[in-house]
N, C-alpha and C positions, 0 to 999 in steps of 0.2 A: 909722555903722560897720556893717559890715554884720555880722554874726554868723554861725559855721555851724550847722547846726543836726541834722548824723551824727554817730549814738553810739557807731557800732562802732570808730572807729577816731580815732586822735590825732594830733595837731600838736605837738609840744614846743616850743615857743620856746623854746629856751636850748642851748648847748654844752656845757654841766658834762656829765663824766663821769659823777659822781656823779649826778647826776640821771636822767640813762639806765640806770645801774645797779639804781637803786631802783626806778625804771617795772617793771624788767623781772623783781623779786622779786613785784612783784603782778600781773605778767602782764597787765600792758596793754599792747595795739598800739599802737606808735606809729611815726609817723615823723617827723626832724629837721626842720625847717620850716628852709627856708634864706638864713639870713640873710646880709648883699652881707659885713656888716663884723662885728664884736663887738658885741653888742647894747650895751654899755658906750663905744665909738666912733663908733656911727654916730647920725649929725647927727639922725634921729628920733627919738632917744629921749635926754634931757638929764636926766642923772641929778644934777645937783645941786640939793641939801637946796633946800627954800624957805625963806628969813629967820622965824625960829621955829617951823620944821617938826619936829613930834614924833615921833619915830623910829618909833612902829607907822605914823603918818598915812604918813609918807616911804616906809615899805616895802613899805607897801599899795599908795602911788598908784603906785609903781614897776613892781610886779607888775600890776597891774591896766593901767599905761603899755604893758609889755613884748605881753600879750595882744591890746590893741588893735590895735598893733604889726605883730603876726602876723596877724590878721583882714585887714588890709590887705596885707600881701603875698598872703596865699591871694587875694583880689578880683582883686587886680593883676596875678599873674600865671599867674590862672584855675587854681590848684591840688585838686584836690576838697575837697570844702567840711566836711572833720573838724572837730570840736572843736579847742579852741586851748587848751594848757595854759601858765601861763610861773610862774614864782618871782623872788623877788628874796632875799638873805640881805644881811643888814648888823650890824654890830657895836655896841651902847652900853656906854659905860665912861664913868664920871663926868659923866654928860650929853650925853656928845661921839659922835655917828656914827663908826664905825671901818670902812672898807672896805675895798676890796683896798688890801695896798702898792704904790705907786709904783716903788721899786727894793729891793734889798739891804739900803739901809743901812735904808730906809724899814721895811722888813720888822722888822728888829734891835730897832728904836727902839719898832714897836707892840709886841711880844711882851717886852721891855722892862717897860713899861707895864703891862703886863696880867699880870706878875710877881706871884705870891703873894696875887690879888686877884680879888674876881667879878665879870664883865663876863655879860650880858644877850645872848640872841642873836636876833635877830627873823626868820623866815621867813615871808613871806608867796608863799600861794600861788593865782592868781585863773584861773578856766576860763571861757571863752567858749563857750556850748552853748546847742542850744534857745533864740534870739535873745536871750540876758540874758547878762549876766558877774556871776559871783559872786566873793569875794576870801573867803579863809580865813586866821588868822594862827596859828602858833605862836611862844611865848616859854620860852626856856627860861633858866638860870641854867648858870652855869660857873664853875668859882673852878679857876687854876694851884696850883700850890705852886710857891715860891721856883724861880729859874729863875737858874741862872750863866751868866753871862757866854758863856763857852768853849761850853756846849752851844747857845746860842743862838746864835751863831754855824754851829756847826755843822749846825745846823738848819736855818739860811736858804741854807747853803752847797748844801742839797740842790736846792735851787728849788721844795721843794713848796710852801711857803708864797705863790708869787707870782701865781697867780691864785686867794685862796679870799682872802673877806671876814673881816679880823682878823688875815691871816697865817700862818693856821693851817685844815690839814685832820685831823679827829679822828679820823678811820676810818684816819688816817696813822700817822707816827712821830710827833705831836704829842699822840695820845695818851697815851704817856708824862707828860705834861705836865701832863693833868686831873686834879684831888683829888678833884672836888667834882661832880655833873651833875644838876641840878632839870631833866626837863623832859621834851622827845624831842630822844632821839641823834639820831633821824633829821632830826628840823629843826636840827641844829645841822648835819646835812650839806649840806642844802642843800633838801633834801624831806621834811617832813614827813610820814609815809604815813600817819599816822592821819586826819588835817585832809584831806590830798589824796582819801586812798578816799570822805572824806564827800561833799566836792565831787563825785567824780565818779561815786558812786552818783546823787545828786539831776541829774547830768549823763546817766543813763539806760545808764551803764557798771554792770555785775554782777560781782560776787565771788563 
């Protein structure tokens, strides 16, 4: 793999909005690193669980997958040679990985689920710099309160729900939803900026 090894400036591997949003509260430059498909679609990167994979191991090798990822597009199609930042978020409840929903109903049925109850949220965030990649995890805690029917529907009716891991965006109308929050908000969004600055201080980026 090759690794970049410029501090001044960024590669995002990822599309989240949120995640560009958050870059941009701590003023890091960056640019979107551009990927053909969905990092989640494209035949490079196979996001499914390994047969007894433990949800920090799973969400690490993901992010630390997605960076690699982008190190090889930058090679490939001789991009300058930034840092590579990438994240991965996923969901645990009762032992079970929760990711994006599949459709509507799919939507319904997690947030459903996660009714009146604490679910786990894992962000991990891994930088490729100065020829090493390092991974960094946050874990936070989340409990809903009891969730009707009728609002939950109307909730999935927005379509915010359909691309965020668990079916839900907190910095949304879904935060209505949370009683409870052990952790960082901001790794429940998508980017944890405490764990990330750390990373990319030691990645030779200043605050």
């Amino acid at each position: 793999m090759m690794v970049p090894n410029h501090p001044l400036r960024l590669h995002l591997a990822s599309r989240s909005p949120r995640r560009r949003e958050l870059l941009k509260l701590i003023d890091i430059p960056f640019d979107i690193l551009p990927f053909r498909n969905s990092p989640r679609t494209d035949q490079a990167l196979d996001e499914t669980p390994l047969p007894g994979e433990e949800p920090r191991v799973y969400v690490e090798r993901i992010a630390r997958q997605k960076a690699e990822f982008g190190c090889q597009i930058i090679y490939s199609r001789r991009l300058p040679a930034h840092a590579v930042l990438a994240a991965d978020t996923t969901l645990e409840f009762d032992g079970q990985l929760i990711g994006k929903p599949t459709d509507a109903q799919d939507a319904e049925k997690i947030l459903a689920r996660l009714s009146g109850r604490t679910h786990r949220v894992l962000t991990a965030v891994a930088l490729a710099a100065h020829g090493k990649l390092e991974v960094a995890l946050s874990i936070s805690e989340v409990r809903f309160r009891e969730l009707e029917t009728a609002e939950i529907k109307r909730y999935v009716a927005t379509g915010e729900p359909m691309d965020k891991a668990g079916a839900y965006g907190i910095q949304g109308r879904a935060g209505i939803f949370v009683d409870h929050l052990a952790g960082s908000y901001t790794g429940v969004m998508g980017l944890p900026l405490c764990e990330t600055a750390l990373l990319l201080k030691r990645g030779g980026f200043s605050f």
